[in-house]
N, C-alpha and C positions, 0 to 999 in steps of 0.2 A: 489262311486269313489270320493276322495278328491282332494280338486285344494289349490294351494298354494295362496295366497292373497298377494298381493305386499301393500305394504301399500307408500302410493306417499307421507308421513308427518312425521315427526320424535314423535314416541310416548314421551309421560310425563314420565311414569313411566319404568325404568329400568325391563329387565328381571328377573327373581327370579330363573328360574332352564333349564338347557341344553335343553331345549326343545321349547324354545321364537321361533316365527318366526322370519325370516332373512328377516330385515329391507333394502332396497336400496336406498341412498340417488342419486338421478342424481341432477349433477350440471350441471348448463347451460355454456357452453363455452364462454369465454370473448367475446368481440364484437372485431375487428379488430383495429389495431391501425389505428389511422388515418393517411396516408404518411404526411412526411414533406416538402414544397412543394422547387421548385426547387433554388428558390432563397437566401431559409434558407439554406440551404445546401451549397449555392455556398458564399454565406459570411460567413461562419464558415470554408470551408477550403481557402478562402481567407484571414481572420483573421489569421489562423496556421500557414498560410504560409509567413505571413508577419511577427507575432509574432516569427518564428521558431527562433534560434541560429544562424545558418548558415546562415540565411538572414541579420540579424543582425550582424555577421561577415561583412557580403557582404557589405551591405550598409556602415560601417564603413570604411570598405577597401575603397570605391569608394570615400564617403567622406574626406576621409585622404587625399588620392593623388591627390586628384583633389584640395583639400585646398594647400597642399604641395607647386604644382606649383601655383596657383593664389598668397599666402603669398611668395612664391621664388621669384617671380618676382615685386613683392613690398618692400620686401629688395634690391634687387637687385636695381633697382629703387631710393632707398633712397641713397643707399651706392654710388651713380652714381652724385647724386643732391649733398652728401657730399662732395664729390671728386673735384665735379665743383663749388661749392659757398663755403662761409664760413659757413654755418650753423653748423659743425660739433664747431667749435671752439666758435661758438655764446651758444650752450649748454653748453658746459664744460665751460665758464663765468658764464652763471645763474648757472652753478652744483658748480661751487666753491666761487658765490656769496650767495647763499642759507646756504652754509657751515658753513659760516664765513671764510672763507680761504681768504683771501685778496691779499695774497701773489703768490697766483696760480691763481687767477683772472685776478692779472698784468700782469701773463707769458702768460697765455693764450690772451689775449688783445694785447700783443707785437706779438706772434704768427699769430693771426689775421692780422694784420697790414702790418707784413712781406709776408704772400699769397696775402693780395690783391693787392700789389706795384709790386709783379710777375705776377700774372695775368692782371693788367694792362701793364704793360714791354711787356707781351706774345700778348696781343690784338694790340699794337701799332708795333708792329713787324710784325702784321698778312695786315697793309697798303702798307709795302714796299716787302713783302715777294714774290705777283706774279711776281713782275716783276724781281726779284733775281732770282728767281726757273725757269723764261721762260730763264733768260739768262744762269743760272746753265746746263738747261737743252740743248739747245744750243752750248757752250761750249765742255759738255760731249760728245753729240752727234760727233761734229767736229772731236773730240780728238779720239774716235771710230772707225770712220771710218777711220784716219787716221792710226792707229796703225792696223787695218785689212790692207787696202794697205801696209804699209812699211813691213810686215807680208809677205802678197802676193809676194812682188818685191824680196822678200830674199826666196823665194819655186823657185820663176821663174829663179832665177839665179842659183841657186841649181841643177835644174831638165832641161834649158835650153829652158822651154816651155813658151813663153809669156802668153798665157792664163793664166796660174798659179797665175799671177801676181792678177786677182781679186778670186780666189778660196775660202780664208778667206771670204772673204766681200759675196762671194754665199752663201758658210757655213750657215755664221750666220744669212742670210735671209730663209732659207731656214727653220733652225730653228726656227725664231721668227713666221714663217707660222703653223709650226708644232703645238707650244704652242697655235699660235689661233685657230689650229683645235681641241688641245684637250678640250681648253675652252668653245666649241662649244657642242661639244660633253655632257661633264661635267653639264654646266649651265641646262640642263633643269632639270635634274632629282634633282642637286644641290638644286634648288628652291621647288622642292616637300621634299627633306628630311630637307632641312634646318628648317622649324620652327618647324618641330618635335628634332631634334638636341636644337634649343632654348630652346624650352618645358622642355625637357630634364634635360637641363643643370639649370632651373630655378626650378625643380621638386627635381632637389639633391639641392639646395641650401637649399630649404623649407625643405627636409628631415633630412638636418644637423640641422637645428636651430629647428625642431618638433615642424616646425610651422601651428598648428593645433591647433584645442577644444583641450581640456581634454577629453571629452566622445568619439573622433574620434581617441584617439592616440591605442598602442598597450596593450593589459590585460597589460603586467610587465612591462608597462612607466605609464599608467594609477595609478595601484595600488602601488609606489613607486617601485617597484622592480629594481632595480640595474638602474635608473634614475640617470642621470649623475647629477651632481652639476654644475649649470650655474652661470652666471653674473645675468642674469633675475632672475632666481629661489632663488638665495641670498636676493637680495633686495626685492622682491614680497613679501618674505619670513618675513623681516625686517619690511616691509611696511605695513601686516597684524598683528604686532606682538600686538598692542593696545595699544601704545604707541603716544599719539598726535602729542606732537612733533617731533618724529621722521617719519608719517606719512606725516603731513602738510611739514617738512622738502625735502624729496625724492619730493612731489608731485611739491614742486615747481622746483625742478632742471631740467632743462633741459632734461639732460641725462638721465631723471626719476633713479637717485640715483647712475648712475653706478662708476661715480666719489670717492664714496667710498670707494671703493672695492680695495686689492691692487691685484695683480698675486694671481689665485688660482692656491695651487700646489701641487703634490701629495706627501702625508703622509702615510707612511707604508699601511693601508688599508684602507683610508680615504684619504679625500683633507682636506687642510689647506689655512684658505684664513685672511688678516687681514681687519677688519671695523671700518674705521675712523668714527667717531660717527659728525653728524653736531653740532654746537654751541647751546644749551638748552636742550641736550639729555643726562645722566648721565650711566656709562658704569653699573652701577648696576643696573638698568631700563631693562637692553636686559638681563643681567646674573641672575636675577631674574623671568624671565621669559623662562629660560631654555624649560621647556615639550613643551610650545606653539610653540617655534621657533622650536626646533623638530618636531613637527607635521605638521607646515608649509612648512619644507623642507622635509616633508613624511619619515621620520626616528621616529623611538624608542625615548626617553629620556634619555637612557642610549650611543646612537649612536651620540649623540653632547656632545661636552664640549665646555667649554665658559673659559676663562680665559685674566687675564689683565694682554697686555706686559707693557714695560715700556714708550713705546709713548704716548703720550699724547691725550684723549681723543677716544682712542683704541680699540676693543674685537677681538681676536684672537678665530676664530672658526675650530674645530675638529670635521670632520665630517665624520665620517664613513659607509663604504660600506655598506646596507642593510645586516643584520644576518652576517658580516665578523669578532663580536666581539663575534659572539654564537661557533666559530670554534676552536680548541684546537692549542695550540704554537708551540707543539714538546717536544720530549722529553730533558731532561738539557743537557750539556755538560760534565757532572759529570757521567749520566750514559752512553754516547754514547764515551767519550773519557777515556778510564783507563789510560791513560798517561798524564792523565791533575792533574798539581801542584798548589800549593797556596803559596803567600809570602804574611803575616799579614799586612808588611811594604809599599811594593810598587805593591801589588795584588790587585785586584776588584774581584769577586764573580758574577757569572755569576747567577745570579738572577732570569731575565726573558726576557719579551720583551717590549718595552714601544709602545703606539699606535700608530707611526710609521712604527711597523716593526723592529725597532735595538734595536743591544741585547741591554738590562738594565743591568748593573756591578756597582756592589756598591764596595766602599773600606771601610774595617772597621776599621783602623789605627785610633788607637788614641779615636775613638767617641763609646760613649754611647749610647744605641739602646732600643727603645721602641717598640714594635705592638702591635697595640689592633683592638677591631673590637668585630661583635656577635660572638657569639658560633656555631662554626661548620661551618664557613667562609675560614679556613684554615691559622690562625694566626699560629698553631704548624707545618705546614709545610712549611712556610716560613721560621720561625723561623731558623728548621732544614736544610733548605736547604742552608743558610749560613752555621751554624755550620759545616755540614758535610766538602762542602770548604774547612772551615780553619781548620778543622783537617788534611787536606793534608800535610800543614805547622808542623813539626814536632817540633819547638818550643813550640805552644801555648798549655798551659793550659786549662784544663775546670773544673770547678767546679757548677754540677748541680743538681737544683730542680727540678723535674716536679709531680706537687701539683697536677696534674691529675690522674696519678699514673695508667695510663692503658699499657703503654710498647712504647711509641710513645718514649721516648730516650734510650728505651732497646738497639741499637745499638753499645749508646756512654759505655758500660761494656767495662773495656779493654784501653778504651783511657780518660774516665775521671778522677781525681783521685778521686770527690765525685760524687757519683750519688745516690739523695734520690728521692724515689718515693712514694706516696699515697697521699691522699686529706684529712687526718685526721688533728688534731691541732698538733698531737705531730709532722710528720710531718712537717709543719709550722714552729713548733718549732725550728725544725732541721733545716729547709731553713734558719730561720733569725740568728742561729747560726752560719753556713755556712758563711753569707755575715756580719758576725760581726767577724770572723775568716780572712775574706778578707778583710774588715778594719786593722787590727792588722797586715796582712800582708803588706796592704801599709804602715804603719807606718813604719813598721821594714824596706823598701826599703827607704824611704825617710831619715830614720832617715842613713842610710847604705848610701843615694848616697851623703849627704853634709858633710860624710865624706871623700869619695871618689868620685868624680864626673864623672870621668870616667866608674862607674859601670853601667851596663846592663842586665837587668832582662828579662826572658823568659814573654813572656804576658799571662794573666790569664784573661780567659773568666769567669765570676759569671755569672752565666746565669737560670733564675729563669719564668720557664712557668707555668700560672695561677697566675699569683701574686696576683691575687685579692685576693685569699684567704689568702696569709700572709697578708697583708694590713686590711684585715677582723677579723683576729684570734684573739677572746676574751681571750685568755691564759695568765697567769700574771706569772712572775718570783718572783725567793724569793725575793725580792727587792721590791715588788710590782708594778712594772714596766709593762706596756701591751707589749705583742708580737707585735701585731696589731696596728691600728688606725693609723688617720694623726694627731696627733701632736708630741712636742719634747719630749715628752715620748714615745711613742713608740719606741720602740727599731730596727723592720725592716725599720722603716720611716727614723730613724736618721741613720741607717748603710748603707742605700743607698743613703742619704741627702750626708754622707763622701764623699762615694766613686766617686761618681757626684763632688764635688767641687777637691779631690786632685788625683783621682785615675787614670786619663790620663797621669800625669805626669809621673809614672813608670810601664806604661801600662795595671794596675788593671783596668777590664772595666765593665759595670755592661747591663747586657742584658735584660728586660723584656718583657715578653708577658701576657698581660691582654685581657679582654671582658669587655665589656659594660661596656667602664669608665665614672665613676661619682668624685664628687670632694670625695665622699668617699670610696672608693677603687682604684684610682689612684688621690693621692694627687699634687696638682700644684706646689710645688717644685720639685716634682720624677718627673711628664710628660717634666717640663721646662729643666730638665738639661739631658736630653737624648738629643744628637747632629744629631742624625739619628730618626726620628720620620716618620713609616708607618702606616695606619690604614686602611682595610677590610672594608666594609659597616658597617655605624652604624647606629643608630634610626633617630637621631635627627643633625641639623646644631648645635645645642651647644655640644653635643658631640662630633662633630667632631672637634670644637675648643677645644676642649679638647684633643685630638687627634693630632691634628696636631701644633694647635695654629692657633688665630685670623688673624693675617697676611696674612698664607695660604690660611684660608677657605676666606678673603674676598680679595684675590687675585682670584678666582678661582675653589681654592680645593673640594670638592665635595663627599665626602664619604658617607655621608648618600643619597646622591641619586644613590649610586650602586644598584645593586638588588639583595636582599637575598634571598640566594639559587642558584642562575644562573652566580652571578659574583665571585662564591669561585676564592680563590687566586688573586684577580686583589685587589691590592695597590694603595693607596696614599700615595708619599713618599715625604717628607719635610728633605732633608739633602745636604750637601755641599760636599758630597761624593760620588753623582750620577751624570750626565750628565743631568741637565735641561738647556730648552731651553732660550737665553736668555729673559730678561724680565721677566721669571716665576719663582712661591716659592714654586711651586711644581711638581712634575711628575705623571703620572698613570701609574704602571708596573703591567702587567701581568706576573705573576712565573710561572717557573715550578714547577711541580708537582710530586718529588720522593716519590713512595710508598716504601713501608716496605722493599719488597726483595730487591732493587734496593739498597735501603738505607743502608740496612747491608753489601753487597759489597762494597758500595765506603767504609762505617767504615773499614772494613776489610784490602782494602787498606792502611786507616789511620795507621791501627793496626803494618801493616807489616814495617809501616815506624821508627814505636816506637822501644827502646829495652824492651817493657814493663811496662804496669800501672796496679797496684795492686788498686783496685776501690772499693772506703767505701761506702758501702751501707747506713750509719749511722757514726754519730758523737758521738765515746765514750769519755764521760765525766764522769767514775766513776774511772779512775786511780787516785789511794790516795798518797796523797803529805804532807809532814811534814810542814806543815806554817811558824812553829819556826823556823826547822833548816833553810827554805828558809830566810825565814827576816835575819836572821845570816849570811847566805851566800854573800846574795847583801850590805850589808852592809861591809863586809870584815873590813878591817885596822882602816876604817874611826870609828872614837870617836863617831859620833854623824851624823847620817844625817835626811834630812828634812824626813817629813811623804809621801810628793808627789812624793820624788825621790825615796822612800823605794816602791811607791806602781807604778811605771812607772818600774824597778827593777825587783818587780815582775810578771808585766803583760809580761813583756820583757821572763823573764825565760820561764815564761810556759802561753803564752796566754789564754789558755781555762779556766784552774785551776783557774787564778787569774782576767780575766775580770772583773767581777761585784763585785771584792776588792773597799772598800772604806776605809777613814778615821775611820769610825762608826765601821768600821767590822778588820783594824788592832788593834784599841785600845779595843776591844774585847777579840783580843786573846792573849795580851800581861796581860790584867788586869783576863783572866783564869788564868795565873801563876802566880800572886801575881805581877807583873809591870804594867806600862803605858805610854805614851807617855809624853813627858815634853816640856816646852816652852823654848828657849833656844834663846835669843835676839828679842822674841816677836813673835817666829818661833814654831811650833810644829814640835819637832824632836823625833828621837829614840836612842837611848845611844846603844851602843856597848854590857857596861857594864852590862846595866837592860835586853838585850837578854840573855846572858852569865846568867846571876842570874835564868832569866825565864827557861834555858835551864836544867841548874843546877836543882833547885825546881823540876821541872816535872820530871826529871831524878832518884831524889831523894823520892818521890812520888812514883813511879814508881816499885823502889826497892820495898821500906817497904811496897805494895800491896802484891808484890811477896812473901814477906818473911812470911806476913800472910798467 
């Protein structure tokens, strides 16, 4: 009989075939944990339960209102000591002796002067006062009782009853008994609720003024959320800003700074407060330290602006409601009213809304308009949301480029008479023919209105989005001449240089919208002579002087610290067209925002206002023109005329055709027919007669080809 063998050790060597014996390993069972004994246990949930949230709520809540009222009734307290001494008027001395204000020092000083001569008046008054008040009282009393008897004696003789006669006079004791019984009654409990009642009323005081820590107030007072903007909170604000002297300044005033400060007031979705800066503090010192003072007052960077009015020594702070700038404006007035009009002359353009809250309207009369900013900011919808506007106005003209060429002015088919689109040189090309086409037009008005001054011309928008790229375009004409570039060669530079110096006078206006200007692709002649100057977020403070101009930005302006990406469509706008506040050189407007569909309904409406615009997609310049016979034409009757008035003649005729005519290029085609020009009193002219000959010869030429 076999027995099975437990083996109690784990063999070395592995089994080799299904038949090993079955090996049992026993493990021995852990030994017990040891308990944890009563006291570890009782400070670990004593710990939880102090550390928990809701204890931490608790505790703060107890802390809060119990500071509340202890700081309530230490204002209350001071506001009390204010009231009955001078000390209120002894601060605002040293606050406007600190300042350097000399002048508000004296008022204050006179001030002083004038309470203490009443409150001495009021104390010498308080010698002779008892013995007025016992005779006052006295008198009253007499008079009292009197007028109850003579009361009584007119009931008695009325009713026939002499008792009557003191009735009045029981009355009114009867009642004065009444009143002591209710006061009887009243007083005790009076005195158990009353200092709860004090408590009270000094626990709201302290809850108005959130006079408490910081770590005791509430999560969204704590953590900046919708924290109102104080007196305290301004200058605290000021005061940490790292600024010496305006630290040692506040610290010595009295009032601990509040003397600065003028009325905070409410601004569309923010408060507006202004800060008289003390004597050795420079208002570019706070305006350059824009992010810190935002953080100080627990705002964004983008949630302050800082700007210098025109007082002296001054920063005007805009301060807006926690995330009130992350919230959209509404839709324009363009899409929500189909019955809204535009007059080029005496219209504004409902824009957006400035940070305030009120709408932004710009007028475009007369001025030349620039936007620039990054890419993909929302320059072509600004852009367009004027345009669209003033196409309500069924006079204005439009003549446009958009060098982008994705369908962002597909709308304007219909109502522009040129609309070229793509980002190629040709192109480019096209656009800076365009606005050399609109030179030649203003010429043709100007030279039209000082013959007639009474003439009035329809306005003509040139309105050219992406400019950089004509401004860029390496392309040269036959002439050798670049498309592009900023100097006086350049042909886009100088036909928008014209239209800037004469083209407001018979409302030829020139519109651009550029990205990321630099002095080479928005040259400082083009940027300077635009009258309406907005700019999108840009890189850099020199770009935005570029943008807006120096004046602006070291008034205030502030574009490059927008944020890109988050602040599409919010403007800097530098014009004399808009509603800025006074003392400032610029505004921030937030636009609306028309999308595509939107935008092709208002055009639509434009459309219906029209009797129709047949819209060039392209500028054909290959219709062929006889030279000769034109030089013959303009010259007419006259014998002999100059070479400059022969080639102004025929710019005149046909401006396309004969634009880039010069001298070089009529004595060209006079010396193909065997003529040329001659000097005629030390003048280079053109003879009548040598065209007639020229005409003649080519004529004759012309035959004897044929006749071969």
């Amino acid at each position: 009989m076999s027995e099975n063998v437990v083996h109690l050790h784990k063999p070395t060597d592995s089994p080799t075939d299904d038949t090993a014996p079955t090996v049992l390993t026993i493990v021995p069972d852990a030994p017990p944990a040891r308990p944890v004994p009563l006291w570890v246990r009782s400070g670990h949930a004593v710990k939880r339960a102090a550390t928990h949230e809701s204890t931490r709520v608790t505790g703060r809540a107890v802390a809060r209102h119990s500071l509340y009222t202890l700081n309530g009734g230490r204002i209350v307290a001071r506001r009390t000591w204010d009231g009955r001494t001078g000390a209120r008027y002894e601060r605002m001395i040293r606050a406007a002796e600190a300042a350097g204000n000399l002048e508000a020092a004296e008022e204050w000083e006179e001030r002083l002067t004038r309470f203490r001569a009443a409150r001495h008046h009021r104390r010498m008054d308080l010698l002779h006062s008892p013995v007025e008040a016992a005779k006052g009282v006295a008198v009253g009393a007499v008079m009292s009782i009197g007028t109850l008897v003579a009361l009584g004696i007119v009931m008695a003789i009325n009713t026939g009853h002499v008792g009557d006669a003191i009735t009045p006079l029981t009355a009114t004791i009867d009642f004065i008994a009444l009143l002591i019984r209710i006061v009887q009654i009243v007083w005790g409990p009076a005195l158990t609720i009353g200092p709860f009642l004090a408590l009270l009323a000094l626990w709201s005081v302290g809850r108005k003024q959130q006079a408490a820590p910081n770590w005791a107030l509430p999560a969204n007072v704590r953590n900046g959320e919708g924290e109102p903007i104080t007196p305290s909170i301004v200058v605290k604000a000021l005061r940490d800003l790292g600024v010496p002297a305006l630290a040692r300044a506040i610290k010595d005033m009295g009032d601990a700074g509040a003397s600065m400060l003028g009325p905070i007031r409410i601004a569309g979705c923010g408060v507006e407060v202004d800060v008289t800066l003390p004597s050795g503090v420079a208002t570019n010192e706070v305006q350059g330290k824009r992010r810190k003072l935002a953080e100080n007052l627990t705002r964004h960077e983008h949630e302050v602006f800082i700007t210098i009015p025109e007082a002296a020594r001054t920063v005007r702070l805009w301060i807006a409601d926690s995330g009130a700038l992350d919230e959209p404006i509404g839709p324009s007035p363009l899409v929500t009213d189909e019955t809204l009009t535009a007059n080029y002359k005496t219209g504004r353009a409902p824009w957006g809304q400035d940070l305030r809250g009120d709408a932004a309207e710009l007028s475009v009369y007369q001025r030349h308009l620039l936007v620039t900013g990054l890419s993909n900011q929302g320059k072509t919808a600004a852009l367009r949301a004027l345009a669209l506007w003033l196409a309500l106005d069924r006079t204005v003209q439009f003549w446009i480029a958009d060098l982008k060429g994705v369908g962002d002015w597909a709308p304007f088919d219909g109502i522009a008479k040129v609309l070229i689109e793509g980002p190629s040189d040709s192109h480019c090309i096209q656009a800076t023919e365009m606005v050399e086409d609109a030179v030649e037009e203003m010429n043709r008005r100007i030279e039209a209105v000082r013959k007639d001054p009474s003439l009035v011309f329809p306005p003509l928008i040139v309105l050219v989005d992406e400019a950089q790229k004509a401004f860029m375009c390496p392309a040269k004409g036959e002439d050798g001449r670049p498309y592009g570039g900023a100097k006086a060669t350049s042909r886009y530079f100088m036909a928008v240089r014209e239209i800037h110096n004469q083209g407001r006078a018979v409302d030829v206006l020139m519109w651009q919208g550029t990205q990321d200007p630099t002095d080479q692709n928005l040259p400082k002649l083009v940027r300077e002579g635009a009258h309406t100057r907005a700019s999108l977020v840009v890189g850099t403070e020199s770009q935005a002087e570029m943008a807006l101009g120096a004046k602006a930005v070291n008034a205030g302006a502030a574009p490059h610290l927008l944020r890109q990406g988050l602040d599409k469509g919010t403007l800097v706008v530098a014009s004399d067209g808009i509603a800025i506040p006074a003392g400032q050189s610029s505004i921030t407007v937030r636009t609306h925002f028309i999308d595509d569909e939107p935008a092709a309904e208002i055009a639509a409406r434009a459309k219906a206002l029209r009797d129709g615009v047949a819209t060039l997609r392209a500028i054909d310049r290959t219709e062929a023109r006889d030279p000769l016979a034109d030089v013959a034409a303009v010259i007419g009757d006259a014998a002999r005329m100059r070479t400059d008035e022969v080639l102004k003649r025929l710019h005149a005729l046909d401006t396309v055709a004969y634009r880039e005519w010069n001298n070089v290029r009529l004595k060209r085609l006079l010396e193909e027919h065997g003529e040329e020009p001659k000097k005629s009193h030390g003048v280079m002219v053109v003879r009548r007669d040598d065209v007639a000959r020229a005409l003649a010869n080519r004529d004759a030429d012309g035959s004897a080809s044929a006749s071969q």
